[in-house]
N, C-alpha and C positions, 0 to 999 in steps of 0.2 A: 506459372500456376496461379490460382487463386486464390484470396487471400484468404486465410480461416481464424479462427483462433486453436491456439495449440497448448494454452496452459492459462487457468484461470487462478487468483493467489486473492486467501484474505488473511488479515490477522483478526483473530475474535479479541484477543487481548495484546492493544499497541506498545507494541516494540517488543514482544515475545515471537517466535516462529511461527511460520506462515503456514495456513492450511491450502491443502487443493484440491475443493469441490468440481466435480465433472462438470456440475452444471448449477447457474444461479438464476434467481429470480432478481431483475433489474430493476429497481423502483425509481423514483423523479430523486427520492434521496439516498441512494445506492444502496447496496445491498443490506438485507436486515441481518441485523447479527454480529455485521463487518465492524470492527475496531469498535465494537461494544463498549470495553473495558478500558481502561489506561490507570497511569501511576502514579503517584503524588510522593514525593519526600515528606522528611520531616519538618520543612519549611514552605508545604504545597505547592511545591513547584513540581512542575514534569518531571517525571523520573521516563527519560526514554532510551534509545538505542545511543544516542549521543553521550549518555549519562552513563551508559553500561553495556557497550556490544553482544557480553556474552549472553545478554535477556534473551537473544536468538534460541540458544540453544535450550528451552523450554519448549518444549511441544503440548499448544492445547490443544482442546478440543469443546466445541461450546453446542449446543443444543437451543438454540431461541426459544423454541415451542418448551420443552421441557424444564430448562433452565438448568439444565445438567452442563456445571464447566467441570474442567479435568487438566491439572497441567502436569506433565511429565518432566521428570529432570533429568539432566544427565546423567544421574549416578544411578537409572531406574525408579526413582520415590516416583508415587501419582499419588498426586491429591485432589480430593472430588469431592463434590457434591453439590446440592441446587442453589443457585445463587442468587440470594433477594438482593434488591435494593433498600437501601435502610434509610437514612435521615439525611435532608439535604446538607450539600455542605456547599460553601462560600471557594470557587475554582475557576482559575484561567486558564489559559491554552493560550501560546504565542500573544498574549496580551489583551486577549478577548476572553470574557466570561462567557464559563462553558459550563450550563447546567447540568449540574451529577451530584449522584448520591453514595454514599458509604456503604461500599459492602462486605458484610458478616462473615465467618467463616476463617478455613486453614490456609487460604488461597497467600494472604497479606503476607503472614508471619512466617510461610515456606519463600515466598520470593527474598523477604526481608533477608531471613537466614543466608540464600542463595546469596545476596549481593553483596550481605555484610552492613544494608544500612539502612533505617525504620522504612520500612514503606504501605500505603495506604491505597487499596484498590479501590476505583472509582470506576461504578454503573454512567456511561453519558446517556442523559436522559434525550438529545437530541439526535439521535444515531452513532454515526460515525464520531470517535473520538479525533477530531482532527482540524486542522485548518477553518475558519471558515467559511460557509457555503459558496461564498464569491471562489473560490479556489474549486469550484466544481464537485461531481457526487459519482466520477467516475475516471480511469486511467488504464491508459496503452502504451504499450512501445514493441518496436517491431523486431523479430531476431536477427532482421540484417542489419538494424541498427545494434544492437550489440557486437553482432561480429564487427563493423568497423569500427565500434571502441574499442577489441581485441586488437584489429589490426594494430591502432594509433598505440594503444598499450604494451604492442611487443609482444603480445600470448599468438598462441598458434591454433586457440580455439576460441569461439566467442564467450565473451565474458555472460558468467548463470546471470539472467534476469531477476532472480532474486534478493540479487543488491538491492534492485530497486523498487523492489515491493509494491509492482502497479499490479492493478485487477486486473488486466489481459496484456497476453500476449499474444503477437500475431505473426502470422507468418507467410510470406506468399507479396511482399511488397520490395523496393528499394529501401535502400539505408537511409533512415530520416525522411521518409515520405510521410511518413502520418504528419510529420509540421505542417505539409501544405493541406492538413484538413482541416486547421485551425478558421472557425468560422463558417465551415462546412456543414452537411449531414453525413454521418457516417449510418448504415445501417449494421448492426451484428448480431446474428442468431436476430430474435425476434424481437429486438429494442432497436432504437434511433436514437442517436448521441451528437452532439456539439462539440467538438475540441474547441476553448476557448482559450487556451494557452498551452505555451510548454514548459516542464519542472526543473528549474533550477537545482541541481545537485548539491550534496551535504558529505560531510565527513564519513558517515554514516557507512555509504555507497563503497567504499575501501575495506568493509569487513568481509571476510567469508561467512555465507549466511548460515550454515552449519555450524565455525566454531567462535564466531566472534569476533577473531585474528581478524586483525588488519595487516594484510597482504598485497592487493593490488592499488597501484594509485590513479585511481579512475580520475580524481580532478586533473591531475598535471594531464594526463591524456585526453580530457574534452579541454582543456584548454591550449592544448596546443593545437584544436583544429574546429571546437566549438566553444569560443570565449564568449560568446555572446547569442545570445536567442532572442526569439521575438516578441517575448516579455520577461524571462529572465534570463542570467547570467549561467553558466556550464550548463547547458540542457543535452535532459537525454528525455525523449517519451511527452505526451502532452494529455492535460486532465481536461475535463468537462463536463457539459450537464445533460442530463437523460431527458430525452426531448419525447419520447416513446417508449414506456415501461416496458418490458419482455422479459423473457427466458431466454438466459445465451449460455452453451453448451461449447464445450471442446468438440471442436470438428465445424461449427458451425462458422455462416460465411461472414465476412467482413467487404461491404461493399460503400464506398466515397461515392455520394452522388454533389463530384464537384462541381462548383459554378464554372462554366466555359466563357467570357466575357468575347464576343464577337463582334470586331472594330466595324463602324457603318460608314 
Protein backbone atom coordinates (compact mmCIF):
# COMPACT_ATOMS: atom_id res chain seq x y z
CA UNK A 1 0.00 0.00 0.00
CA UNK A 2 1.09 3.52 0.10
CA UNK A 3 2.73 5.18 2.42
CA UNK A 4 0.51 7.98 4.42
CA UNK A 5 0.82 9.43 7.56
CA UNK A 6 -1.40 7.83 10.18
CA UNK A 7 -0.70 9.85 13.50
CA UNK A 8 0.72 13.21 13.88
CA UNK A 9 2.00 13.97 17.92
CA UNK A 10 3.18 17.55 19.45
CA UNK A 11 4.04 18.58 22.92
CA UNK A 12 2.98 22.20 23.42
CA UNK A 13 4.73 21.93 26.88
CA UNK A 14 8.16 19.61 26.79
CA UNK A 15 8.20 16.65 28.42
CA UNK A 16 4.39 16.77 29.51
CA UNK A 17 1.70 14.66 27.24
CA UNK A 18 1.43 14.64 23.65
CA UNK A 19 -1.27 16.26 21.71
CA UNK A 20 -2.87 14.81 18.28
CA UNK A 21 -3.86 17.50 15.92
CA UNK A 22 -5.48 16.02 12.53
CA UNK A 23 -3.66 18.19 10.89
CA UNK A 24 -0.50 20.83 10.89
CA UNK A 25 0.86 23.67 9.18
CA UNK A 26 4.62 22.77 8.54
CA UNK A 27 6.95 25.70 8.53
CA UNK A 28 11.15 25.83 7.62
CA UNK A 29 11.03 25.87 11.68
CA UNK A 30 8.44 23.11 12.43
CA UNK A 31 5.38 23.55 13.60
CA UNK A 32 4.07 26.80 15.72
CA UNK A 33 3.04 26.12 18.95
CA UNK A 34 5.07 22.63 19.08
CA UNK A 35 7.34 22.51 22.43
CA UNK A 36 6.42 26.12 23.04
CA UNK A 37 7.00 25.81 26.70
CA UNK A 38 9.70 23.71 28.82
CA UNK A 39 11.04 23.52 32.52
CA UNK A 40 13.61 24.75 34.60
CA UNK A 41 14.52 23.50 38.22
CA UNK A 42 15.59 25.26 40.87
CA UNK A 43 19.08 25.30 39.70
CA UNK A 44 17.89 26.22 35.80
CA UNK A 45 18.53 23.27 34.63
CA UNK A 46 15.95 21.14 32.34
CA UNK A 47 13.43 19.78 34.19
CA UNK A 48 12.37 17.09 31.57
CA UNK A 49 10.94 13.38 30.99
CA UNK A 50 14.50 12.14 32.12
CA UNK A 51 14.06 14.23 35.40
CA UNK A 52 10.49 12.91 35.88
CA UNK A 53 8.60 10.38 33.64
CA UNK A 54 5.27 10.91 35.16
CA UNK A 55 5.27 14.81 33.41
CA UNK A 56 3.62 12.53 30.82
CA UNK A 57 0.66 12.06 32.56
CA UNK A 58 -0.41 16.04 32.32
CA UNK A 59 -2.49 16.60 29.38
CA UNK A 60 -2.32 20.16 27.81
CA UNK A 61 -3.77 21.88 25.59
CA UNK A 62 -2.25 25.17 24.11
CA UNK A 63 -3.87 27.76 21.66
CA UNK A 64 -0.85 29.86 19.85
CA UNK A 65 -3.36 32.33 18.44
CA UNK A 66 -5.09 32.88 21.80
CA UNK A 67 -2.68 31.99 24.25
CA UNK A 68 -4.98 30.03 26.10
CA UNK A 69 -2.65 26.88 27.79
CA UNK A 70 -4.67 24.41 30.07
CA UNK A 71 -2.93 21.50 31.73
CA UNK A 72 -4.80 18.66 33.16
CA UNK A 73 -3.66 16.22 35.84
CA UNK A 74 -4.36 13.14 36.91
CA UNK A 75 -6.24 13.46 39.63
CA UNK A 76 -8.84 15.81 37.26
CA UNK A 77 -7.36 19.51 38.48
CA UNK A 78 -7.25 22.02 35.07
CA UNK A 79 -5.46 24.79 35.27
CA UNK A 80 -5.81 27.61 32.59
CA UNK A 81 -5.46 30.56 31.48
CA UNK A 82 -3.55 32.92 28.77
CA UNK A 83 -0.11 32.80 29.05
CA UNK A 84 2.38 35.75 28.60
CA UNK A 85 5.76 35.94 28.36
CA UNK A 86 7.33 37.89 31.16
CA UNK A 87 11.06 38.99 31.51
CA UNK A 88 13.92 37.38 29.84
CA UNK A 89 15.84 35.00 31.83
CA UNK A 90 19.58 33.76 31.33
CA UNK A 91 18.77 29.49 30.01
CA UNK A 92 20.44 26.59 28.34
CA UNK A 93 19.31 23.49 26.67
CA UNK A 94 21.86 20.60 26.21
CA UNK A 95 24.54 23.14 26.69
CA UNK A 96 23.38 25.71 24.19
CA UNK A 97 21.74 29.00 25.14
CA UNK A 98 18.14 28.98 24.47
CA UNK A 99 16.29 32.15 24.47
CA UNK A 100 13.20 32.26 26.79
CA UNK A 101 11.17 34.12 29.00
CA UNK A 102 9.42 33.51 32.43
CA UNK A 103 6.03 32.75 32.56
CA UNK A 104 3.23 34.21 34.90
CA UNK A 105 0.48 32.30 36.21
CA UNK A 106 -0.76 28.67 38.11
CA UNK A 107 0.72 26.81 35.37
CA UNK A 108 4.61 26.62 37.58
CA UNK A 109 3.28 26.10 41.15
CA UNK A 110 0.68 23.18 39.92
CA UNK A 111 3.57 21.35 38.15
CA UNK A 112 5.92 22.18 41.07
CA UNK A 113 3.21 20.65 43.50
CA UNK A 114 2.80 17.71 40.86
CA UNK A 115 6.55 16.74 41.09
CA UNK A 116 7.37 17.76 44.45
CA UNK A 117 10.22 20.19 43.30
CA UNK A 118 10.37 24.22 42.63
CA UNK A 119 9.75 24.54 39.06
CA UNK A 120 9.80 27.46 36.70
CA UNK A 121 7.92 27.46 33.24
CA UNK A 122 9.84 28.97 30.34
CA UNK A 123 8.13 30.62 27.03
CA UNK A 124 11.14 29.58 24.19
CA UNK A 125 11.23 32.60 22.29
CA UNK A 126 12.93 30.61 19.28
CA UNK A 127 10.17 27.98 18.59
CA UNK A 128 10.65 24.68 19.41
CA UNK A 129 12.06 24.14 23.04
CA UNK A 130 14.65 21.65 22.02
CA UNK A 131 17.86 20.56 20.50
CA UNK A 132 19.52 22.83 18.28
CA UNK A 133 18.50 23.68 14.80
CA UNK A 134 21.37 21.59 13.41
CA UNK A 135 19.23 18.63 14.92
CA UNK A 136 16.45 19.57 12.34
CA UNK A 137 12.67 21.12 12.69
CA UNK A 138 10.99 17.90 11.94
CA UNK A 139 10.57 13.94 12.77
CA UNK A 140 9.31 10.31 11.57
CA UNK A 141 9.40 6.81 12.05
CA UNK A 142 7.43 4.21 10.52
CA UNK A 143 4.88 1.53 12.25
CA UNK A 144 6.90 -1.22 10.72
CA UNK A 145 9.62 -0.01 12.49
CA UNK A 146 8.06 -0.24 15.66
CA UNK A 147 6.73 -3.56 15.23
CA UNK A 148 10.20 -4.83 14.65
CA UNK A 149 11.23 -3.29 17.86
CA UNK A 150 8.30 -5.20 19.30
CA UNK A 151 9.38 -8.23 17.63
CA UNK A 152 13.27 -7.80 19.03
CA UNK A 153 11.47 -6.79 22.36
CA UNK A 154 9.46 -10.03 23.01
CA UNK A 155 5.85 -8.09 22.80
CA UNK A 156 3.35 -9.60 20.47
CA UNK A 157 2.29 -6.09 19.32
CA UNK A 158 4.14 -3.28 18.14
CA UNK A 159 5.66 -1.04 20.44
CA UNK A 160 3.00 2.77 20.84
CA UNK A 161 5.11 5.39 18.91
CA UNK A 162 4.53 7.46 21.68
CA UNK A 163 7.64 6.59 23.26
CA UNK A 164 9.17 8.43 21.00
CA UNK A 165 7.43 11.53 20.67
CA UNK A 166 8.34 12.14 16.67
CA UNK A 167 5.82 14.55 14.78
CA UNK A 168 4.81 11.67 12.16
CA UNK A 169 4.17 8.63 11.94
CA UNK A 170 3.84 6.66 8.80
CA UNK A 171 2.71 3.83 7.62
CA UNK A 172 2.68 1.91 4.33
CA UNK A 173 6.75 1.33 4.31
CA UNK A 174 9.35 -1.50 5.51
CA UNK A 175 11.03 -1.65 8.79
CA UNK A 176 13.55 1.13 9.02
CA UNK A 177 13.19 2.38 5.37
CA UNK A 178 12.73 5.90 6.24
CA UNK A 179 16.94 5.74 7.13
CA UNK A 180 17.55 5.26 3.59
CA UNK A 181 15.87 8.73 3.10
CA UNK A 182 18.48 10.22 4.99
CA UNK A 183 19.78 12.88 2.45
CA UNK A 184 16.84 12.43 0.33
CA UNK A 185 13.52 14.45 -0.54
CA UNK A 186 10.61 13.19 1.14
CA UNK A 187 7.30 14.66 0.11
CA UNK A 188 4.14 14.60 2.96
CA UNK A 189 0.74 15.95 2.61
CA UNK A 190 1.74 19.45 1.16
CA UNK A 191 5.45 19.99 2.52
CA UNK A 192 9.01 18.56 1.39
CA UNK A 193 11.41 17.56 4.10
CA UNK A 194 15.15 16.36 4.30
CA UNK A 195 15.89 13.53 6.74
CA UNK A 196 19.33 14.40 7.72
CA UNK A 197 19.92 12.05 10.38
CA UNK A 198 18.63 9.23 12.59
CA UNK A 199 17.62 9.83 16.72
CA UNK A 200 19.76 8.11 18.90
CA UNK A 201 17.39 6.78 21.83
CA UNK A 202 17.29 7.78 25.70
CA UNK A 203 16.03 6.24 28.79
CA UNK A 204 13.08 8.23 28.30
CA UNK A 205 11.75 5.83 25.42
CA UNK A 206 11.27 2.79 28.26
CA UNK A 207 8.21 4.78 30.00
CA UNK A 208 4.68 4.03 29.26
CA UNK A 209 3.51 7.27 27.74
CA UNK A 210 0.23 7.33 29.67
CA UNK A 211 1.76 6.51 33.16
CA UNK A 212 5.23 7.30 33.37
CA UNK A 213 6.15 3.51 34.38
CA UNK A 214 9.07 2.21 32.98
CA UNK A 215 8.16 -1.02 31.58
CA UNK A 216 9.66 -2.03 28.30
CA UNK A 217 13.28 -1.98 27.63
CA UNK A 218 13.50 -0.50 24.21
CA UNK A 219 17.50 0.12 24.57
CA UNK A 220 18.63 -3.46 25.38
CA UNK A 221 16.18 -4.38 22.25
CA UNK A 222 17.77 -1.67 19.56
CA UNK A 223 20.85 -2.85 20.77
CA UNK A 224 20.71 -6.03 20.18
CA UNK A 225 19.93 -5.48 16.48
CA UNK A 226 20.51 -1.52 16.08
CA UNK A 227 23.73 -0.62 18.10
CA UNK A 228 24.68 1.59 15.88
CA UNK A 229 23.18 4.17 13.27
CA UNK A 230 24.24 6.37 10.81
CA UNK A 231 24.90 9.22 12.93
CA UNK A 232 23.86 8.09 16.15
CA UNK A 233 24.03 5.18 18.45
CA UNK A 234 20.44 2.91 19.39
CA UNK A 235 18.36 4.67 16.48
CA UNK A 236 14.86 4.44 15.92
CA UNK A 237 13.09 7.18 13.36
CA UNK A 238 15.18 10.00 11.65
CA UNK A 239 14.66 14.03 12.06
CA UNK A 240 15.28 16.85 9.50
CA UNK A 241 14.63 20.06 7.81
CA UNK A 242 11.50 21.36 6.00
CA UNK A 243 12.74 22.03 2.68
CA UNK A 244 8.96 23.17 1.54
CA UNK A 245 6.56 24.52 4.12
CA UNK A 246 2.91 22.82 3.80
CA UNK A 247 -0.01 21.46 5.40
CA UNK A 248 0.32 17.72 6.27
CA UNK A 249 -2.91 16.01 7.55
CA UNK A 250 -3.44 12.24 8.82
CA UNK A 251 -4.38 10.32 5.83
CA UNK A 252 -2.05 12.41 3.65
CA UNK A 253 0.64 10.65 1.29
CA UNK A 254 4.29 10.16 2.15
CA UNK A 255 6.35 9.96 -1.04
CA UNK A 256 10.78 9.44 -1.16
CA UNK A 257 11.65 10.88 -4.21
CA UNK A 258 15.03 8.81 -3.81
CA UNK A 259 18.20 9.40 -5.77
CA UNK A 260 18.67 6.28 -8.10
CA UNK A 261 22.62 6.39 -8.77
CA UNK A 262 23.01 4.59 -12.39
CA UNK A 263 26.58 2.90 -12.89
CA UNK A 264 27.95 4.33 -16.71
Amino acid sequence: MAASVVRISIAPVKALGLVHPEQVDLGTTGVEGDRRFWLVDAAGRLFNGKSCPQLMQVRPEWDESSRRLALRFPDGKLVEGVAEPGDPVEASMYGEAHPSRAVDGPWAAALSEFVGAPLTLLWSESGAADRSTSAGWMSLVSRASLARLGQEAGEHRPVDGRRFRMLFEIDGVGPHQEDLWIGERVRIGGATVSPVGDVGRCAVTKCDPDSGVSDLDTLGALASYRREGRTEPLPLGVYGDVLVPGRVGVGDPVVAEVTVTVAQ
